[in-house]
N, C-alpha and C positions, 0 to 999 in steps of 0.2 A: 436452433440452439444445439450446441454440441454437448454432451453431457459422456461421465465416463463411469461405469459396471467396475466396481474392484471383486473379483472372482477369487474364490478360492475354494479348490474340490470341486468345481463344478457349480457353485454355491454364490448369487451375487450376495454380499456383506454389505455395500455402502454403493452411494453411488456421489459422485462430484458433481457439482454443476461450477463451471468457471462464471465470474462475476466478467470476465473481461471477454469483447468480442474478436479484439484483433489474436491474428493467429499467433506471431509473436510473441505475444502475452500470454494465451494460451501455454504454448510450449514449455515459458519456463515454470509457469505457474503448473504445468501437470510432472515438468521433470524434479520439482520439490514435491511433489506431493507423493510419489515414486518411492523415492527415498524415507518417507516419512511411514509408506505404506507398508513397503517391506520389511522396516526395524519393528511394523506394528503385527504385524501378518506373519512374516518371517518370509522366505526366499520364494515358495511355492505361490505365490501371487500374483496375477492377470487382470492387466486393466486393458476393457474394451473398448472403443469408443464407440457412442453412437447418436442419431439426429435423431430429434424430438422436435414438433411442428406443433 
């Protein structure tokens, strides 16, 4: 499962897990989530991804 770190300073705040497995789906569901990050976060915000077994 691919899950994503929203960083900020160094600092993970939150982290996502997408409900959905196709990549597709993923993408646009993390490129909304992006946007919704940054007006939350403000401009300084890094999201990493990463696999969890």
């Amino acid at each position: 499962m691919i899950v994503y770190d929203i960083v900020l300073n160094g600092e993970i705040k939150e982290t996502i897990k997408p409900r959905k497995n196709r990549l597709k789906e993923i993408y646009a569901y993390m490129q909304e989530q992006t946007k919704l990050m940054q007006a939350k976060y403000g401009e300084n915000v890094r999201i990493k991804g990463r696999m969890v077994y």
